[in-house]
Backbone as CSV, one residue per row, in Angstrom:
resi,resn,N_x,N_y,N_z,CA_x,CA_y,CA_z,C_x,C_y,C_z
1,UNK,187.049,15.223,25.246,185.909,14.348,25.257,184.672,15.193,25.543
2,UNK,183.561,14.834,24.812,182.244,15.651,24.889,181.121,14.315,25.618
3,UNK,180.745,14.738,26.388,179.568,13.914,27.146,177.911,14.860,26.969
4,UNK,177.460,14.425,25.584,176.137,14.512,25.925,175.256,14.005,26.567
5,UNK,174.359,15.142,26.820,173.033,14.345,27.661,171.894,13.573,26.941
6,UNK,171.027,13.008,27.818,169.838,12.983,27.156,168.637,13.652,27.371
7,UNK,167.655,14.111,26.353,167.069,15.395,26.812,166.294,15.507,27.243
8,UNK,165.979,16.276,28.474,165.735,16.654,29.849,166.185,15.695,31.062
9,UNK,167.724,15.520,31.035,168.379,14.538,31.730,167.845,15.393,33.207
10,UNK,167.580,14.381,34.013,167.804,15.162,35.474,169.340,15.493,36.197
11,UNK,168.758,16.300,36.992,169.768,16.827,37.593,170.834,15.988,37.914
12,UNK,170.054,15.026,38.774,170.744,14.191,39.850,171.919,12.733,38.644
13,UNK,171.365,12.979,37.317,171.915,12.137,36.521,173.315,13.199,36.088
14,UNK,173.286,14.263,36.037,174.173,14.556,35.298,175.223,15.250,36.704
15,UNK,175.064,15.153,38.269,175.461,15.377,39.137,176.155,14.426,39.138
16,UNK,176.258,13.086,39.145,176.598,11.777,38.925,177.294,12.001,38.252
17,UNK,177.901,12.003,36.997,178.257,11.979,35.995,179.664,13.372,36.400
18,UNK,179.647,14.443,36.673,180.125,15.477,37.168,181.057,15.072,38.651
19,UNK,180.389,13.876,38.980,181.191,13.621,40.590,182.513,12.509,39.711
20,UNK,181.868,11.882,39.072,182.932,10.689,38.589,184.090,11.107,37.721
21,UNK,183.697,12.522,36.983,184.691,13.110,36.736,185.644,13.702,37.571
22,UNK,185.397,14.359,38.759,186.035,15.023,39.422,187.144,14.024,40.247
23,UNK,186.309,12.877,41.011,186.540,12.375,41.410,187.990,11.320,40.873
24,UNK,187.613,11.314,39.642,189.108,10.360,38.680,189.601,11.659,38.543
25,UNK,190.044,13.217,38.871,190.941,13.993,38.708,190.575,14.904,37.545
26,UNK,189.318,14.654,36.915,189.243,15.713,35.425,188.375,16.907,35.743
27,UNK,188.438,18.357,34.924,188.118,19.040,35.481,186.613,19.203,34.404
28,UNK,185.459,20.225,34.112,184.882,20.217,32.781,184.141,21.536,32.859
29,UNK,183.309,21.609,31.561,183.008,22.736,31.601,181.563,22.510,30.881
30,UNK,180.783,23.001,31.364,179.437,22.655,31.139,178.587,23.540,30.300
31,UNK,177.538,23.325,29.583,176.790,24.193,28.534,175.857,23.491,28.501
32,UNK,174.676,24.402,29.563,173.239,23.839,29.337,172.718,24.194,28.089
33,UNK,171.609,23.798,27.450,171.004,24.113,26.072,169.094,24.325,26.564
34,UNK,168.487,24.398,25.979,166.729,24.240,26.073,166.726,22.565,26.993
35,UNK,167.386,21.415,25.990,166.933,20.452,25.698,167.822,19.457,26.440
36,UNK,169.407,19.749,25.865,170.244,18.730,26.421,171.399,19.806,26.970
37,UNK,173.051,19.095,27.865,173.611,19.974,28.195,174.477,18.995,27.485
38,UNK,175.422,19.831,27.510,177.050,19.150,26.983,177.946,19.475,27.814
39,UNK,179.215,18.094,28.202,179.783,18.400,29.189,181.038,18.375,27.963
40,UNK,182.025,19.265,28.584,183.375,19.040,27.989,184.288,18.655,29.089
41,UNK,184.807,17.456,28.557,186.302,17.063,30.070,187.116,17.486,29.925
42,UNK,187.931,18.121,30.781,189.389,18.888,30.483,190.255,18.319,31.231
43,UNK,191.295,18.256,30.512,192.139,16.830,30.841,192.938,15.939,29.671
44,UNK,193.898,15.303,30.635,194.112,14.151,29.652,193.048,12.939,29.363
45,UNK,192.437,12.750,29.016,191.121,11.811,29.165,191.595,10.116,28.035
46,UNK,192.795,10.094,27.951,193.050,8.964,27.503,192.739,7.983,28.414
47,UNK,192.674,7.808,29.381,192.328,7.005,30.473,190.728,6.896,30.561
48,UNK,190.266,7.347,29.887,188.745,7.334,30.273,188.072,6.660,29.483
49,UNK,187.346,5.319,30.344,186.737,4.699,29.620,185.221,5.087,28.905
50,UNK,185.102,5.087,27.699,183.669,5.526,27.062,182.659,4.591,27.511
51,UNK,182.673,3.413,27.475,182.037,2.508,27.930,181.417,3.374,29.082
52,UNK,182.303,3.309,30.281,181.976,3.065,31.314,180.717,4.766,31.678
53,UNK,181.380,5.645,30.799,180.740,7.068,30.975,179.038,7.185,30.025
54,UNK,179.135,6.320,28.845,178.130,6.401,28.316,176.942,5.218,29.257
55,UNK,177.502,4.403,29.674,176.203,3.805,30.351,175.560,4.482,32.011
56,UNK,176.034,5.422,31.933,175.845,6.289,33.111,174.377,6.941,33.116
57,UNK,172.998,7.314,33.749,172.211,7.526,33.633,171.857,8.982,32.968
58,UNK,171.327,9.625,32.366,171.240,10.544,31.730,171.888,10.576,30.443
59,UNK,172.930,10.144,30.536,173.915,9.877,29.231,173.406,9.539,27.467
60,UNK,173.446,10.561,26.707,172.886,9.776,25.623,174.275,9.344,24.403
61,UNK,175.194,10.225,24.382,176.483,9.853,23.914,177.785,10.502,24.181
62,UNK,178.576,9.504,24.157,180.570,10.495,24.390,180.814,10.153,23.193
63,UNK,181.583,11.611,22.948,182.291,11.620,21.780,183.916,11.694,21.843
64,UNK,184.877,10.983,21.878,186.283,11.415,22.008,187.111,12.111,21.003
65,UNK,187.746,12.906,21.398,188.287,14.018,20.185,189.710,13.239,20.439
66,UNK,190.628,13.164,19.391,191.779,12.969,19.368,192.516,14.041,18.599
67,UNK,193.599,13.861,19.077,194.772,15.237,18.895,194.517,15.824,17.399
68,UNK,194.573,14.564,16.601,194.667,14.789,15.198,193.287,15.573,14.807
69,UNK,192.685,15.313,15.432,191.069,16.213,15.181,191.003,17.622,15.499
70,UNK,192.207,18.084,16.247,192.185,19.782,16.376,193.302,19.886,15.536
């Protein structure tokens, strides 16, 4: 799963976003850009609701990768 930002998300939005992952057990890996950052979740992330991650503040879209896509 890819969690973009929106651009020039603040900190404190994408700290948020980084706790709720950890916190449900997923680990990620982050790539700031100029503009926006991209989070990658590492994990099983079938459990993870998109809903619930895209209405999160900073958030501009999740993308879910499924198996068949690698």
């Amino acid at each position: 799963m890819l969690i973009i930002t929106k651009k020039n998300a603040p900190e404190e939005a994408l700290d948020h976003v980084k706790e709720f992952l950890v916190t449900n057990g997923f680990d990620f890996h982050q790539s700031t850009g100029a503009d926006r950052t991209i989070i990658g979740v590492i994990g099983d992330t079938h459990t993870l609701e998109e809903s619930i991650i895209s209405a999160m503040p900073g958030v501009h879209q999740v993308v879910r990768i499924r198996p068949d896509d690698v």
